[in-house]
C-alpha atoms as an extended CHARMM CRD file, in Angstrom:
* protein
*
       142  EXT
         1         1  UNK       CA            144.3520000000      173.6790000000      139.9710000000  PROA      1               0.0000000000
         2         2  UNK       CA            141.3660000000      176.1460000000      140.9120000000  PROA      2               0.0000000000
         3         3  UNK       CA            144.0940000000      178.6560000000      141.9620000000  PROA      3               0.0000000000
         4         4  UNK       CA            145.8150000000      178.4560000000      138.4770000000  PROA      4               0.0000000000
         5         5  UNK       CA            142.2460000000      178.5430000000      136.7300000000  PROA      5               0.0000000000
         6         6  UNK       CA            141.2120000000      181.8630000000      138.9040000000  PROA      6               0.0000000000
         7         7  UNK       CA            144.5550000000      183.4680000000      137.7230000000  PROA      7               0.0000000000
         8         8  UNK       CA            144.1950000000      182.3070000000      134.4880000000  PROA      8               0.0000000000
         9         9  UNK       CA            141.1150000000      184.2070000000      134.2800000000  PROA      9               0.0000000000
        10        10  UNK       CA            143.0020000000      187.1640000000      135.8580000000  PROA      10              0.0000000000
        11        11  UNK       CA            140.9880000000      186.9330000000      139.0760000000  PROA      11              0.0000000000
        12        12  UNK       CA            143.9340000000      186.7000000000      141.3820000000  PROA      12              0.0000000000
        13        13  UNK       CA            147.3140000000      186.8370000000      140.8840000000  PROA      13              0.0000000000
        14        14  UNK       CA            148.5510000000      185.5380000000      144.6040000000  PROA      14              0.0000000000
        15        15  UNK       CA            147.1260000000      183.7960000000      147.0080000000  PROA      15              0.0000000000
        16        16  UNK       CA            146.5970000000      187.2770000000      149.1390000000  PROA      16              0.0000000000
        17        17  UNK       CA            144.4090000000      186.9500000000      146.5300000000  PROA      17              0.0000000000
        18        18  UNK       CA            142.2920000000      184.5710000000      147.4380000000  PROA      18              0.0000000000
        19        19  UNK       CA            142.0470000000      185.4610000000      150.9390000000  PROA      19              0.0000000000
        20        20  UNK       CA            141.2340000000      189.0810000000      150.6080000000  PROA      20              0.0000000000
        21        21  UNK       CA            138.2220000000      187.3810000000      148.2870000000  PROA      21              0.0000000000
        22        22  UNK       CA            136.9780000000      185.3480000000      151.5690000000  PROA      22              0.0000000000
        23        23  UNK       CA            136.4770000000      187.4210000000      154.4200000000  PROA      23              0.0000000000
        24        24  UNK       CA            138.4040000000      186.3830000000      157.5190000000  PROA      24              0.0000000000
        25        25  UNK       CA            140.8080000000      184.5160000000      156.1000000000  PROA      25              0.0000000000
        26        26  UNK       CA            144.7280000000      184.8170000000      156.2370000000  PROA      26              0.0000000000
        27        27  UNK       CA            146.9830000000      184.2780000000      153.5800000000  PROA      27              0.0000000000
        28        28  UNK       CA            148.6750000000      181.9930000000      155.6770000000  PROA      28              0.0000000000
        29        29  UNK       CA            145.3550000000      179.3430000000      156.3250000000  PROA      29              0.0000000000
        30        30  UNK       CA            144.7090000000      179.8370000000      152.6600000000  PROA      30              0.0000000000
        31        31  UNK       CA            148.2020000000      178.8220000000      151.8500000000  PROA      31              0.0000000000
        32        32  UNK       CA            147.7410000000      176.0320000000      153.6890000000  PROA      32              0.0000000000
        33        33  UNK       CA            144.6110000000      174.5930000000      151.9980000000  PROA      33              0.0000000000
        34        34  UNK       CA            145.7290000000      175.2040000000      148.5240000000  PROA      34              0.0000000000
        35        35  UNK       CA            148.6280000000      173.1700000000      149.1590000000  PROA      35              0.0000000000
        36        36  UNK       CA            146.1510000000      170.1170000000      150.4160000000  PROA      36              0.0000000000
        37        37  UNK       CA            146.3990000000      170.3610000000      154.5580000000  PROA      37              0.0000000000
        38        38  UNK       CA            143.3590000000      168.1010000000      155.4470000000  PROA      38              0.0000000000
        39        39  UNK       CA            143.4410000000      170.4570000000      158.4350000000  PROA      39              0.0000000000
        40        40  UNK       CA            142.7570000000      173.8340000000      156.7490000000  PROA      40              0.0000000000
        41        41  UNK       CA            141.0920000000      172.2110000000      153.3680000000  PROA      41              0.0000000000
        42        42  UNK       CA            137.9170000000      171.3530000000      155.1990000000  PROA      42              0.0000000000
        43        43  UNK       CA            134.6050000000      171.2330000000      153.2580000000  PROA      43              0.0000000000
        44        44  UNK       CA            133.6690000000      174.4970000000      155.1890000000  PROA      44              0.0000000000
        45        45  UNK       CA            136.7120000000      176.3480000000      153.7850000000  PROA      45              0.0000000000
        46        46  UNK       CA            136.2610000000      174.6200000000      150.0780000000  PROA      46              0.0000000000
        47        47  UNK       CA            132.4640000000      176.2010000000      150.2870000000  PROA      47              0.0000000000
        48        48  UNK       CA            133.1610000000      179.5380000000      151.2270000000  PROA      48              0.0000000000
        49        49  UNK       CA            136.4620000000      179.1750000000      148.5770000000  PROA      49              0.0000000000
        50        50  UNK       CA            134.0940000000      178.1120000000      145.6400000000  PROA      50              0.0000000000
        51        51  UNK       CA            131.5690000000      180.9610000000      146.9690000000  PROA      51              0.0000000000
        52        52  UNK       CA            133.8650000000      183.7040000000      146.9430000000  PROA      52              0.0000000000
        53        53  UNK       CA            134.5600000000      183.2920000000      143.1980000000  PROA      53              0.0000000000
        54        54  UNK       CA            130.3870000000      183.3280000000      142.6250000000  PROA      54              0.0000000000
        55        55  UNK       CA            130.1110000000      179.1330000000      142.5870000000  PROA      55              0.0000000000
        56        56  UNK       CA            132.1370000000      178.9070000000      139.4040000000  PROA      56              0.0000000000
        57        57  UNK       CA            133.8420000000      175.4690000000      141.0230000000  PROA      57              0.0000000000
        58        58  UNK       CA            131.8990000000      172.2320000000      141.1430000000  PROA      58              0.0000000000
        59        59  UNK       CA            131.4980000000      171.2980000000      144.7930000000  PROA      59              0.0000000000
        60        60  UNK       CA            131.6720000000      167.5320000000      144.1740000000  PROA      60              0.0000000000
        61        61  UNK       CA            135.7020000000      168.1400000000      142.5620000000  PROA      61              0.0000000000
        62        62  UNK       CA            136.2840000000      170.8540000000      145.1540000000  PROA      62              0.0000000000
        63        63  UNK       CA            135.6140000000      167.9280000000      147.8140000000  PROA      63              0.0000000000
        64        64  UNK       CA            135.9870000000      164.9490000000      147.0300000000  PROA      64              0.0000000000
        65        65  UNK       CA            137.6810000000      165.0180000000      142.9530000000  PROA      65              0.0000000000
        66        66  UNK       CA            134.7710000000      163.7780000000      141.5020000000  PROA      66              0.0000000000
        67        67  UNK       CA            133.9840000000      165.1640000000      137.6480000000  PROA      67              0.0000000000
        68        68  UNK       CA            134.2030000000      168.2890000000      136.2460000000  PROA      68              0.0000000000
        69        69  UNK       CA            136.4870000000      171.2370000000      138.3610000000  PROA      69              0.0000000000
        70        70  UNK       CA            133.8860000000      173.9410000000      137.0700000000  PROA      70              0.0000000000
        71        71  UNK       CA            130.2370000000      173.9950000000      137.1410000000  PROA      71              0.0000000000
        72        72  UNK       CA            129.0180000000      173.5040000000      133.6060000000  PROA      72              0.0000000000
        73        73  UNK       CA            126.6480000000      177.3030000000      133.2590000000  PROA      73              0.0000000000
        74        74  UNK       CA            125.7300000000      178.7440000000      129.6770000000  PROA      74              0.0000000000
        75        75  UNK       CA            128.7890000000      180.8870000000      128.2600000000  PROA      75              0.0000000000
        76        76  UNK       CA            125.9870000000      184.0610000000      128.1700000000  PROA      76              0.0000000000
        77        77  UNK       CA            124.9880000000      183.6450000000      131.6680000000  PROA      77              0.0000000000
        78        78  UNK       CA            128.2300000000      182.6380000000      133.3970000000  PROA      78              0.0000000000
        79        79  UNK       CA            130.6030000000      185.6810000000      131.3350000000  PROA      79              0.0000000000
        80        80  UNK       CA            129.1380000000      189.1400000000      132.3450000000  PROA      80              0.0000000000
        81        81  UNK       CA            129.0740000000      187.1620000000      136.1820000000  PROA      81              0.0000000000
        82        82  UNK       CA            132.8350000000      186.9080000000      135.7130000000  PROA      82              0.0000000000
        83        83  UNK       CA            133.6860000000      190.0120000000      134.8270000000  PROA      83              0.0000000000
        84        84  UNK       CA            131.7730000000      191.8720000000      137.2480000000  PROA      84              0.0000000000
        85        85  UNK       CA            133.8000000000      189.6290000000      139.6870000000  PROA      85              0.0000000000
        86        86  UNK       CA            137.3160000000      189.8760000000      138.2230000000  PROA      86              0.0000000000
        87        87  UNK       CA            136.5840000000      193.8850000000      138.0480000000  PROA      87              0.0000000000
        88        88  UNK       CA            135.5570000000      194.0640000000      141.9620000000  PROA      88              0.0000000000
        89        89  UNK       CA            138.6240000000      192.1920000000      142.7800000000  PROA      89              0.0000000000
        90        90  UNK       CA            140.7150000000      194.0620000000      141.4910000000  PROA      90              0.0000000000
        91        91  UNK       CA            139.5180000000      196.9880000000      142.4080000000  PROA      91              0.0000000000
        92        92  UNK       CA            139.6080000000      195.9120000000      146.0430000000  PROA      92              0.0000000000
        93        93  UNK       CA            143.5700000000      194.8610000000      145.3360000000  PROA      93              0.0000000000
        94        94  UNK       CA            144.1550000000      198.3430000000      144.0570000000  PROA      94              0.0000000000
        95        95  UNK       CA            142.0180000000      199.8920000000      147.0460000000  PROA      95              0.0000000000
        96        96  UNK       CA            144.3470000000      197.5120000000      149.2890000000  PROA      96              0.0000000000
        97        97  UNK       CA            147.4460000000      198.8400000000      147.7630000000  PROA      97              0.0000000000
        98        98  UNK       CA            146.4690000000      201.8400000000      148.5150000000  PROA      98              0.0000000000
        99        99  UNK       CA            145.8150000000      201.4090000000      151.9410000000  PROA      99              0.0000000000
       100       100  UNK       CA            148.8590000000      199.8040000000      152.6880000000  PROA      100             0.0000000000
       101       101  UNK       CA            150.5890000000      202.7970000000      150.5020000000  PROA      101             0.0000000000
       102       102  UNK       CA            148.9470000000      205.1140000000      152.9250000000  PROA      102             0.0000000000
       103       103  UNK       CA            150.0260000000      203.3900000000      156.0740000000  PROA      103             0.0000000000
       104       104  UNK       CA            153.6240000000      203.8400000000      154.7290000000  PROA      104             0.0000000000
       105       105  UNK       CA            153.4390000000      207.2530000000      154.1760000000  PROA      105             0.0000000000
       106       106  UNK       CA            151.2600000000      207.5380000000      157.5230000000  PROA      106             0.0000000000
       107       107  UNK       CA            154.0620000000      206.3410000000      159.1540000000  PROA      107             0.0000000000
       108       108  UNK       CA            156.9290000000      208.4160000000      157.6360000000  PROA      108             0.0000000000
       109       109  UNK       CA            154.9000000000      211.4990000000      158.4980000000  PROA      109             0.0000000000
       110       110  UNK       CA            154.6430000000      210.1910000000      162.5120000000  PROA      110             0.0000000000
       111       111  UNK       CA            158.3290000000      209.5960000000      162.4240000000  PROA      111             0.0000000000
       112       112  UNK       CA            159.2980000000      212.9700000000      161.1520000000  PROA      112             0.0000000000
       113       113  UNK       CA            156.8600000000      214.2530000000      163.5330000000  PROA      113             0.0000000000
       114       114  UNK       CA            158.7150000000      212.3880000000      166.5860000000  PROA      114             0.0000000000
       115       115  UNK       CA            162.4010000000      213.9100000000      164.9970000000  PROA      115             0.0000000000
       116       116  UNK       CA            160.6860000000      217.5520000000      164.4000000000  PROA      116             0.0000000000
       117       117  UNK       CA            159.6020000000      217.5860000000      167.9400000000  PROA      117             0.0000000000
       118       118  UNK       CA            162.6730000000      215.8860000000      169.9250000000  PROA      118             0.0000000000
       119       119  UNK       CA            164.1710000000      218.4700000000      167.7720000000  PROA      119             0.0000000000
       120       120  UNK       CA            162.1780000000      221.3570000000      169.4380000000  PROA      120             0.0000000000
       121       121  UNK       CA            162.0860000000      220.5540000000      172.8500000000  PROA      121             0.0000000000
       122       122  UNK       CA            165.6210000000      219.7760000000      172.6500000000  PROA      122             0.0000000000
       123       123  UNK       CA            166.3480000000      223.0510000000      171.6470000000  PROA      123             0.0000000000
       124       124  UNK       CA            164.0870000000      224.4480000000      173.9170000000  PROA      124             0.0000000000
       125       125  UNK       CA            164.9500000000      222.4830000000      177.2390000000  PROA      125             0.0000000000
       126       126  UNK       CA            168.9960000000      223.9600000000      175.8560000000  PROA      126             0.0000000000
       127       127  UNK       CA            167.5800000000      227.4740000000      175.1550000000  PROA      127             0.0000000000
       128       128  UNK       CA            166.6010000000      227.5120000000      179.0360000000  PROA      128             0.0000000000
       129       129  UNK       CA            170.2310000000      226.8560000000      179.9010000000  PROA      129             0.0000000000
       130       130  UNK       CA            171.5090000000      230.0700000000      177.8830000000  PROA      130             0.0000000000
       131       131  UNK       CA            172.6510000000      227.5230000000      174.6800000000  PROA      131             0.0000000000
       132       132  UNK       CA            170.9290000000      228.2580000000      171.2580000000  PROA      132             0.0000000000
       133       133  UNK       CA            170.2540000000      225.1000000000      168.6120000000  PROA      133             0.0000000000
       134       134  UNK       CA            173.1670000000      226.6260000000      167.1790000000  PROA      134             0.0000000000
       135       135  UNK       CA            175.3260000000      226.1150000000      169.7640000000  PROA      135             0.0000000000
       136       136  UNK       CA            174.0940000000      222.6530000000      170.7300000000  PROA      136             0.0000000000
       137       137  UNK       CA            175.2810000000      221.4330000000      167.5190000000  PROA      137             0.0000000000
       138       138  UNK       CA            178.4340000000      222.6410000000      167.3010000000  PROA      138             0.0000000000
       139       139  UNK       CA            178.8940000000      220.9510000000      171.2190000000  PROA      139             0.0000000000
       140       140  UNK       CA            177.6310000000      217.7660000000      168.9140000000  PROA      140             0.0000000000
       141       141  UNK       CA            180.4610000000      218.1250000000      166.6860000000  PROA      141             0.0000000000
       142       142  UNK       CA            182.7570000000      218.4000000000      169.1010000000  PROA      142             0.0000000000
């Protein structure tokens, strides 16, 4: 339920989500206390969980299910708090994506790097034996 109610506010929209909000957690151990494992939903995790969305959850229905699921704050105060939060994450999502976007095209660039060069210094180590790139080719085709 405090997964639906952080996307419903457009806080997250996976749980990625959620653990890029808590630093040092994987997707994977968050996954696993969302869905209720008494062995990743400790009360440590459920603290750090409620403070990585500013204390918006009540700590007594994060733990045990007792009462309210949010902490009952003034509309004012609690509003300009959650958008200020909602913006950060997602501009760390987008900054993420981007990152990740980057690696791709990181990689591409190493990999044409590796052809351009076995490339070259196969044409090269040929060259010395009197055989242009040319030629090497068309003894490909054949």
């Amino acid at each position: 339920m405090a997964f639906d109610h952080l996307k419903s506010l457009g806080l997250v929209s996976k749980i990625k989500d959620v653990a890029l909000a808590m630093p040092g957690k994987r997707p994977e151990t968050v996954s696993r206390a969302m869905s209720g494992n008494p062995d990743y939903a400790t009360d440590q995790f459920m603290i750090e969980f409620d403070r990585a969305f500013s204390g918006i959850f009540n700590l007594s229905w994060l733990l045990r299910g007792e009462g309210e699921m949010l902490v009952q704050r003034a509309p004012s105060a609690a509003m300009p708090q959650s958008d200020v939060v909602a913006q950060l994450i997602r501009m760390c999502n987008d900054l993420h994506a981007d990152v990740r976007e980057l690696k791709q095209e990181l990689a591409a660039t190493k990999a044409e790097v590796e052809k351009l060069k076995r490339a070259h210094y196969g044409y090269a180590s040929v060259a010395a034996d009197g055989m242009s790139g040319i030629e090497v080719e068309l003894e490909k085709v054949k």
